[in-house]
FINUKE-508642 format. One record per residue (C-alpha): residue number from 1; residue in three letters; x, y, z. Coordinates in steps of 0.02 Angstrom, whole numbers, plus 50000, padded with zeros to 5 digits. Example, Ala and Ser with C-alpha at 12.3 -4.5 7.8 and 13.67 -1.06 7.14 Angstrom:
! FINUKE-508642
(1, 'ALA', (50615, 49775, 50390));
(2, 'SER', (50684, 49947, 50357));
This chain:
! FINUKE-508642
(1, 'UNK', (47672, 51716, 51485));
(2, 'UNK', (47759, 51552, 51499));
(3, 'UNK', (47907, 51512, 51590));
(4, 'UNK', (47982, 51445, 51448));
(5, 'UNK', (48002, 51580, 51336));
(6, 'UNK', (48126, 51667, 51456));
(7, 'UNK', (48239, 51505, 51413));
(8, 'UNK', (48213, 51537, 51227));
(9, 'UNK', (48328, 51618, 51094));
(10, 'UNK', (48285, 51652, 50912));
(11, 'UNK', (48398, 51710, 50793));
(12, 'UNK', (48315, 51775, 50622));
(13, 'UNK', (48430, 51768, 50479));
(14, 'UNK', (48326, 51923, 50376));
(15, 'UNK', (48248, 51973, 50524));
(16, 'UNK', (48236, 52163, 50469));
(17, 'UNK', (48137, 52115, 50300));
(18, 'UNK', (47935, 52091, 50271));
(19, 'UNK', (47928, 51904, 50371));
(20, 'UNK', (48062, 51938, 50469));
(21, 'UNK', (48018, 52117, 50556));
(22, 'UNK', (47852, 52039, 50578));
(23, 'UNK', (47914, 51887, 50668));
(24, 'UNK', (48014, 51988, 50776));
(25, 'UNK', (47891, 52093, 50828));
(26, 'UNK', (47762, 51958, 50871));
(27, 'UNK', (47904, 51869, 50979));
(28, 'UNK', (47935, 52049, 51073));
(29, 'UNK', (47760, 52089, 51112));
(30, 'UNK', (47700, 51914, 51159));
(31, 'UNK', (47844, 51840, 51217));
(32, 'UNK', (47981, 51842, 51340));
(33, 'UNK', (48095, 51753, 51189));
(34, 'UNK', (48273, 51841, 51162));
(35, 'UNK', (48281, 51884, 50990));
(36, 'UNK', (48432, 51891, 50884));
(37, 'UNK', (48431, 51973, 50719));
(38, 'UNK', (48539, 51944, 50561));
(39, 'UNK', (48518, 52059, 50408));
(40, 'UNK', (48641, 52129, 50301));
(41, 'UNK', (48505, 52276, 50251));
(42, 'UNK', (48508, 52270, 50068));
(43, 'UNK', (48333, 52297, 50057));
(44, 'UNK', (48232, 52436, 50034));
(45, 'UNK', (48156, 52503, 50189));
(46, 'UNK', (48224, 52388, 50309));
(47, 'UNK', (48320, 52530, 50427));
(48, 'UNK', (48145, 52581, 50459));
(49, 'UNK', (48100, 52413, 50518));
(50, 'UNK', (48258, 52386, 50638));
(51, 'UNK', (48198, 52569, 50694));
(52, 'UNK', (48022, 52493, 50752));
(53, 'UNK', (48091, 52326, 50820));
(54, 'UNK', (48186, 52440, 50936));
(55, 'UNK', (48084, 52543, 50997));
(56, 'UNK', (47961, 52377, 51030));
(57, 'UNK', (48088, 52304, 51134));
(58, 'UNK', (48134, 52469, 51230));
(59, 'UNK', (48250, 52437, 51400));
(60, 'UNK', (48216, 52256, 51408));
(61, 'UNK', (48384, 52197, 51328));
(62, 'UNK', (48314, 52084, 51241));
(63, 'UNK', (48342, 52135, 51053));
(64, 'UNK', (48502, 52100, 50979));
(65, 'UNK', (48558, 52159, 50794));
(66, 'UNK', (48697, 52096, 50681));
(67, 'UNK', (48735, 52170, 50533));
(68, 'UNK', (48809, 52029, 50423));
(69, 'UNK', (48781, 51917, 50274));
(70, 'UNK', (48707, 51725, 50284));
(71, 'UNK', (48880, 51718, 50139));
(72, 'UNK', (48989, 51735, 50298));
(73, 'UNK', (48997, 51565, 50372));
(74, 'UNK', (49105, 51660, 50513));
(75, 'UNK', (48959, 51757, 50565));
(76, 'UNK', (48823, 51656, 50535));
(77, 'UNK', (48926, 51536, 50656));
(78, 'UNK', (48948, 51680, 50800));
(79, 'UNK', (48759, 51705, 50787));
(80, 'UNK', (48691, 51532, 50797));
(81, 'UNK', (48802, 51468, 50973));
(82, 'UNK', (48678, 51524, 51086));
(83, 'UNK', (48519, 51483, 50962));
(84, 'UNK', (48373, 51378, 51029));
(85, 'UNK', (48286, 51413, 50874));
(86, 'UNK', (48331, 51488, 50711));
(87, 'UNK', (48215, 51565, 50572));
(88, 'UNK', (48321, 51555, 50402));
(89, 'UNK', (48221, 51692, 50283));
(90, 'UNK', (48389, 51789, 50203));
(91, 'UNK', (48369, 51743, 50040));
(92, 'UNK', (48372, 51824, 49838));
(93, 'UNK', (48187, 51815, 49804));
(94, 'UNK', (48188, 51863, 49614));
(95, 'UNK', (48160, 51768, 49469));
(96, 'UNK', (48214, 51896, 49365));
(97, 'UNK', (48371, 51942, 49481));
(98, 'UNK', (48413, 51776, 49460));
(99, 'UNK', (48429, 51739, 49272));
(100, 'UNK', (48533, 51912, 49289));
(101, 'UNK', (48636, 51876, 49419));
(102, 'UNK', (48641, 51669, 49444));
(103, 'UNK', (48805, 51668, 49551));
(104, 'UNK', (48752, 51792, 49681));
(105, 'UNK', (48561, 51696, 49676));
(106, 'UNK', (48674, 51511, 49710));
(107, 'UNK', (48782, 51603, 49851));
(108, 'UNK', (48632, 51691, 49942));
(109, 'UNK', (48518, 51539, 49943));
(110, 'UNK', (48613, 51403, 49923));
(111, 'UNK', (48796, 51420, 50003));
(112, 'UNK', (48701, 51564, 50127));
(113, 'UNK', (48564, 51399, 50182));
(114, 'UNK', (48702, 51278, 50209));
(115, 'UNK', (48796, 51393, 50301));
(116, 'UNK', (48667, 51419, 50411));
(117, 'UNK', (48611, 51221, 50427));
(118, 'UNK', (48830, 51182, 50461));
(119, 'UNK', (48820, 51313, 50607));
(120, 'UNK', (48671, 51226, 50673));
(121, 'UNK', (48767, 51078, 50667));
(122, 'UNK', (48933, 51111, 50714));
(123, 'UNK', (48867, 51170, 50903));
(124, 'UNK', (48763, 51015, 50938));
(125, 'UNK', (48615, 51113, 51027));
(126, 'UNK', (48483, 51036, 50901));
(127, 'UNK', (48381, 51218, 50874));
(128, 'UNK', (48227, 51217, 50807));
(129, 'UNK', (48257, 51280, 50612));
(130, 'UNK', (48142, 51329, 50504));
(131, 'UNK', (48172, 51389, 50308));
(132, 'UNK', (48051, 51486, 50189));
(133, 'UNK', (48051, 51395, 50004));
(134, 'UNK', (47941, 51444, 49876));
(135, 'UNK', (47826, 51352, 49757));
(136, 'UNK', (47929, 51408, 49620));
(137, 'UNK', (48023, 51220, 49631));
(138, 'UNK', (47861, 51146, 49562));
(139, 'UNK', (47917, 51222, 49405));
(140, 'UNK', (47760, 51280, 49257));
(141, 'UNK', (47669, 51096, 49329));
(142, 'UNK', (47609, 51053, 49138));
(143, 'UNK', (47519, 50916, 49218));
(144, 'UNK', (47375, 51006, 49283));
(145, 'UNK', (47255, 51073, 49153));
(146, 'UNK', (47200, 51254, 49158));
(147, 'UNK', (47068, 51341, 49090));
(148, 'UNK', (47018, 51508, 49058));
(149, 'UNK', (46863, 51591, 49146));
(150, 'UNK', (46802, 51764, 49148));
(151, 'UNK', (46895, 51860, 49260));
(152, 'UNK', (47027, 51717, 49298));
(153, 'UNK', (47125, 51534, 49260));
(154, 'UNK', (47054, 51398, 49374));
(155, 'UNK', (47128, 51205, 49366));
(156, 'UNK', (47014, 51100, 49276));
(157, 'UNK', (47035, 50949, 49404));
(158, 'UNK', (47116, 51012, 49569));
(159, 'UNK', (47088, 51123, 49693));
(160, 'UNK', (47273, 51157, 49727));
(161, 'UNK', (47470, 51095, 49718));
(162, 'UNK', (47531, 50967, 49886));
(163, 'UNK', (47678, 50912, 49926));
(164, 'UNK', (47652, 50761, 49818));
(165, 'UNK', (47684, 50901, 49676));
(166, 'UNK', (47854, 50825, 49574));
(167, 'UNK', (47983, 50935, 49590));
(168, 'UNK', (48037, 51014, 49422));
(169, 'UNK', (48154, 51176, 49466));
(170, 'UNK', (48152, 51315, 49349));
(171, 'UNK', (48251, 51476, 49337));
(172, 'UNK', (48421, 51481, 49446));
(173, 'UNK', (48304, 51529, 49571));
(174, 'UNK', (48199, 51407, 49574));
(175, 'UNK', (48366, 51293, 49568));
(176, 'UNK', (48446, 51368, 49725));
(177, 'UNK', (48285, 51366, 49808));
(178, 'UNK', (48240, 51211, 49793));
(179, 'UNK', (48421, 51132, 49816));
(180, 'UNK', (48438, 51234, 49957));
(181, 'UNK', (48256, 51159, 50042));
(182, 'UNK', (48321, 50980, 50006));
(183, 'UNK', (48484, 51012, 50113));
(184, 'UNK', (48360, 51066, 50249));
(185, 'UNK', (48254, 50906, 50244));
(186, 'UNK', (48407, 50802, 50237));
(187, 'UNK', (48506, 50897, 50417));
(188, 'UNK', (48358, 50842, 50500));
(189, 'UNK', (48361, 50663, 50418));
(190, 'UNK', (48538, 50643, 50448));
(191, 'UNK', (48585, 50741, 50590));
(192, 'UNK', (48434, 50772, 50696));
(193, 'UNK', (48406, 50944, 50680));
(194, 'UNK', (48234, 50964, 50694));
(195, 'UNK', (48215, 51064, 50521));
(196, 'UNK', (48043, 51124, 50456));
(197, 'UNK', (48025, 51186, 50270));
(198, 'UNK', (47868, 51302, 50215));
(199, 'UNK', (47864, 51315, 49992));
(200, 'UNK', (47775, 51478, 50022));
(201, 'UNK', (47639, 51535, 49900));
(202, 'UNK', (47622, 51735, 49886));
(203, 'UNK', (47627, 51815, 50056));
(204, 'UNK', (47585, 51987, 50108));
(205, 'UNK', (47526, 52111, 50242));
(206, 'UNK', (47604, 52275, 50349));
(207, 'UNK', (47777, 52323, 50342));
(208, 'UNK', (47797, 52260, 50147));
(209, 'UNK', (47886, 52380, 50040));
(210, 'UNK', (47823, 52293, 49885));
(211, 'UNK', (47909, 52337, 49699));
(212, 'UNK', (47897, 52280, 49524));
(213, 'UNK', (48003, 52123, 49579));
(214, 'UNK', (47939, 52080, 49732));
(215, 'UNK', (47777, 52085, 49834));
(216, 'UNK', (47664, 52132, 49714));
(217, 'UNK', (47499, 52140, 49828));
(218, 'UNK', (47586, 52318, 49913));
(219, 'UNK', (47678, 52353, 49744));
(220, 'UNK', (47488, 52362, 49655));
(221, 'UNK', (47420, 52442, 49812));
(222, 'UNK', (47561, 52563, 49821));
(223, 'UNK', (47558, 52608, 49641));
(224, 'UNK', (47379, 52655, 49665));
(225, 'UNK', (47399, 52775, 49799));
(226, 'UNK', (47566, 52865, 49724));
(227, 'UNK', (47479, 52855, 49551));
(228, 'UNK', (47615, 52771, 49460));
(229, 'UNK', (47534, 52657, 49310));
(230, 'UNK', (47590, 52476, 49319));
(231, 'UNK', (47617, 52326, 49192));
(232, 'UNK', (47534, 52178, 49166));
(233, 'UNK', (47615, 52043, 49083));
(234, 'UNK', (47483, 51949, 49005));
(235, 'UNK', (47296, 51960, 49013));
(236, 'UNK', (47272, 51973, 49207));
(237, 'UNK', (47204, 51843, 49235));
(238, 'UNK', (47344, 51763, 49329));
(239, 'UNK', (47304, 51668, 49501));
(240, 'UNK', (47393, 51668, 49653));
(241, 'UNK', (47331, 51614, 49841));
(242, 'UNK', (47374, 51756, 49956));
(243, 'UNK', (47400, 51751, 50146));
(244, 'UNK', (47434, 51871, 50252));
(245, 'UNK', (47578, 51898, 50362));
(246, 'UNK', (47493, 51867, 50526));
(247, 'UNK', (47438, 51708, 50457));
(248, 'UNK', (47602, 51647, 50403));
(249, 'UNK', (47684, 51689, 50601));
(250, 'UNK', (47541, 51577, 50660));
(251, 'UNK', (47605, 51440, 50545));
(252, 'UNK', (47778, 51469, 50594));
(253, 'UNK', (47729, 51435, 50775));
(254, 'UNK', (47602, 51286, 50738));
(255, 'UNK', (47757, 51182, 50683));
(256, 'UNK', (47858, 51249, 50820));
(257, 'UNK', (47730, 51191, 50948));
(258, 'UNK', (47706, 51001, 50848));
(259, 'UNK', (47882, 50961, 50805));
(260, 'UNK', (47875, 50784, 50863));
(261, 'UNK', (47761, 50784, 50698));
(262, 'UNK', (47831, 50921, 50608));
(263, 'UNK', (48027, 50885, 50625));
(264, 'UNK', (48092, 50846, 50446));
(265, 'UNK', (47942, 50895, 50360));
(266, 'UNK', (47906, 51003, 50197));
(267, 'UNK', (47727, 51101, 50214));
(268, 'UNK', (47664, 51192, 50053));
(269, 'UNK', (47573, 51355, 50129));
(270, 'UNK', (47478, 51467, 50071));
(271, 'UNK', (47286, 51567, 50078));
(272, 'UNK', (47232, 51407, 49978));
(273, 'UNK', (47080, 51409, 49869));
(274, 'UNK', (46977, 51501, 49978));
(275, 'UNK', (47082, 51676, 49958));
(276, 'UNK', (47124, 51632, 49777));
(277, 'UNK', (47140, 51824, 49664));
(278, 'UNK', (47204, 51865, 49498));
(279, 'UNK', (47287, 52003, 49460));
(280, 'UNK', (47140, 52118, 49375));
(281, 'UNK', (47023, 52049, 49523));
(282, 'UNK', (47155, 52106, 49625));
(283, 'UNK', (47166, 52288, 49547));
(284, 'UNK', (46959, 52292, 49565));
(285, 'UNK', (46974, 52258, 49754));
(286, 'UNK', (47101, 52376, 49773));
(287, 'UNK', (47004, 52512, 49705));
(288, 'UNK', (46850, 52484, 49792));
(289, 'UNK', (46960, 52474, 49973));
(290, 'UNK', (47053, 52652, 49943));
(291, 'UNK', (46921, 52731, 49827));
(292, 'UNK', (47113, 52765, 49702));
(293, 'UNK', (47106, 52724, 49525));
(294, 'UNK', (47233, 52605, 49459));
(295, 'UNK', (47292, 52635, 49297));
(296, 'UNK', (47384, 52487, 49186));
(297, 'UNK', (47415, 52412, 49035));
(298, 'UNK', (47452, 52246, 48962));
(299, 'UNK', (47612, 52170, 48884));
(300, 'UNK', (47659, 51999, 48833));
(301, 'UNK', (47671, 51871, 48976));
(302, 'UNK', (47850, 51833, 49042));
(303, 'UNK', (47907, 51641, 48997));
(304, 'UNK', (47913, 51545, 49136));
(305, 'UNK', (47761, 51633, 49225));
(306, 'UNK', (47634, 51508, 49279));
(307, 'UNK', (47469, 51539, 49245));
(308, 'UNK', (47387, 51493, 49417));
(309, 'UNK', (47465, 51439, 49578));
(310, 'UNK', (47349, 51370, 49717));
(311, 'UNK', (47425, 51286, 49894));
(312, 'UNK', (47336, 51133, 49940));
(313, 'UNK', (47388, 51159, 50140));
(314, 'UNK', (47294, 50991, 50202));
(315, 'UNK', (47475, 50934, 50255));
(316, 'UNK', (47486, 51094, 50361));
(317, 'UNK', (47324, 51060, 50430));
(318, 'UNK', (47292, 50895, 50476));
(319, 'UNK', (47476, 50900, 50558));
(320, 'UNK', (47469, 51051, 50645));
(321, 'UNK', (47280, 51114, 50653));
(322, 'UNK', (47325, 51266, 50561));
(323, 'UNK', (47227, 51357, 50438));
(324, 'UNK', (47208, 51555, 50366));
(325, 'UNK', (47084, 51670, 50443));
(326, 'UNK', (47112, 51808, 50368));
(327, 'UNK', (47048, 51853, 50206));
(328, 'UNK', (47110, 51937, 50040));
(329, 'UNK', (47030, 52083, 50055));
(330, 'UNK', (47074, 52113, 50240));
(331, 'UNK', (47262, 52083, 50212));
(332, 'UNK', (47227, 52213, 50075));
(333, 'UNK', (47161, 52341, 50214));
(334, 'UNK', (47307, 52280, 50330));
(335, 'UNK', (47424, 52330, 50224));
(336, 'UNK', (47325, 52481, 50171));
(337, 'UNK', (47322, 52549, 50360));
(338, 'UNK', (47501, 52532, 50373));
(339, 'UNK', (47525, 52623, 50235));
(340, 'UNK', (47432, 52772, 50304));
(341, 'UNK', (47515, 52763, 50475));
(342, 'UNK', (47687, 52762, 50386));
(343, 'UNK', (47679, 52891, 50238));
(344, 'UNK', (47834, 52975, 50289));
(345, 'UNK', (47925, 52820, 50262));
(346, 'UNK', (47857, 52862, 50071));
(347, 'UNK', (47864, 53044, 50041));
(348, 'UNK', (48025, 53020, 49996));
(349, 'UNK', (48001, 52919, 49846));
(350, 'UNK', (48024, 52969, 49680));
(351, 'UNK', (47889, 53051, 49594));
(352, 'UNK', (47764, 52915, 49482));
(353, 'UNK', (47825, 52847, 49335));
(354, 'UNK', (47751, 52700, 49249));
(355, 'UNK', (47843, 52517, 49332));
(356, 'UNK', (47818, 52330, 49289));
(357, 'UNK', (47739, 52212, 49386));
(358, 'UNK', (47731, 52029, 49370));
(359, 'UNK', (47707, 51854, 49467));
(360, 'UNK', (47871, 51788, 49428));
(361, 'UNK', (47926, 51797, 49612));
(362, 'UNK', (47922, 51734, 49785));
(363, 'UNK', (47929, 51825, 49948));
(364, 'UNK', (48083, 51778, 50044));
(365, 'UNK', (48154, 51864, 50187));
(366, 'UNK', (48168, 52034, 50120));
């Protein structure tokens, strides 16, 4: 263990969600970091999560928990003071949510990021910050040809999106997302915060409560098990890269550990072309890893849904060293195993009924 880490202090803004819980725990087990989390709990399943972090952390007094909302720029403030480093993933991380509901999508991820990026500020200590985006601010990229293979799309002429990608923001979502990644970039620019952005492709792995509007690698996997039907919008053959959680935490501490090259960068990550899976591929691997059937049916495809998404991470990767090692299918068991060791946490759920599933999300903090 180094030194160091006794000297560090992390606050999580969504630390009790998918990324954040998983972050956490990492920083318990294999650090001696002090770890500060921030979650106001809206999200399914998250109790359980603050449960396990707790019990991870045990006597050492090194846990902390605030209940609060990234809208409250008083305690988003109190929480920062102290912060050597701060992991911003509180966000709304639904499309859909969003067309519903724009002004709560522009105060969570908008007004809730520049809260965060003013408290960083205000107290001068620099901290490492780094904020989860989404490729969702590269808009439906008409520029890239697709085409239509057996099982799935494939780009005619690339093997995936960079940074280079124009920015075309779609959806309030993809509005407050991507406005929200620029005031990032621009604190570190302007006041030398060393800021890190990740536009995240689809991510996944243990401790993901997936649903119909978010995290749909555990929503199809869950689905399967509980025998609840799903929907398809469109003719599944939809591609996204998936990486797994683990994966993504070994990102978030490649940057950490290069920031003289990293500070005031934007990294487009992602599985990449190598774990590439559309959504009936995906149903097919699912079924061969739990031996469940998957029942589902086809409707029209939701506007706005892009056809394939594939993260070119050679930014990521020359900078840092990084790459994925683990594969589709074994985030697939990851989650799978979890699943098994925590089926109280889903006896409780309503009995099947047939849900919708689509790709018209990111994963945030939640």
């Amino acid at each position: 263990m180094k030194n160091t880490d006794r000297l560090r202090s992390v606050v999580i803004f969504g630390g009790a969600g998918f990324i954040g819980s998983n972050l956490a725990h990492k920083l318990l087990e294999a650090t001696d970091a002090k770890v500060h989390i921030f979650d106001n709990l809206s999200r399914s399943g998250v109790r359980n999560n603050l449960c396990d972090l707790q019990k991870a952390a045990g006597s050492s007094g090194r846990l902390q928990i605030t209940i609060g909302d990234v809208r409250d720029f008083a305690a988003v403030e109190r929480v920062v003071r102290s912060a050597t480093e701060i992991y911003h993933l509180a966000a709304q991380v639904a499309v859909t949510a969003s067309v519903t509901g724009p002004r709560h999508d522009f105060e969570v991820n908008l007004l809730g990021t520049f809260n965060v990026l003013e408290a960083a500020r205000k107290h001068g200590r620099h901290p490492f910050l780094l904020f989860t985006s989404t490729n969702k601010v590269y808009g439906e990229m008409a520029s890239h040809r697709v085409v239509r293979q057996s099982t799935r799309y494939a780009y005619e002429s690339t093997r995936g999106i960079s940074e280079a990608e124009p920015l075309d923001l779609h959806s309030p979502y993809g509005c407050s997302k991507g406005a929200a990644d620029q005031y990032v970039r621009d604190y570190a620019r302007m006041y030398g915060i060393p800021t890190v952005v990740f536009r995240m492709s689809c991510i996944a792995g243990a401790r993901q409560f997936g649903n119909e509007d978010q995290g749909w690698v555990a929503h199809f996997l869950y689905s399967a098990l509980q025998g609840a039907p799903l929907t398809i919008f469109g003719d599944g053959c939809q591609v996204r890269d998936i990486l797994c959680v683990d994966d993504l935490i070994r990102a978030f501490y490649a940057v950490r550990e290069n920031l003289p090259v990293t500070a005031g960068q934007i990294y487009n990550v992602g599985g990449g072309l190598p774990n590439t899976i559309s959504l009936i591929e995906l149903i097919a691997l699912i079924e061969d890893v739990t031996g469940a059937r998957v029942d589902y049916e086809t409707a029209e495809r939701r506007p706005g849904d892009q056809l394939i998404y594939v993260t070119d991470c050679s930014k990521l990767r020359r900078d840092t060293g990084w790459e994925p090692r683990l594969t589709v299918r074994q985030t697939v068991e990851r989650i799978y195993e979890w699943r098994k060791r925590n089926r109280d946490l889903f006896e409780s759920a309503s009995q099947p009924q047939r849900v919708a599933a689509a790709l018209q999300e990111q994963p945030g903090a939640a």
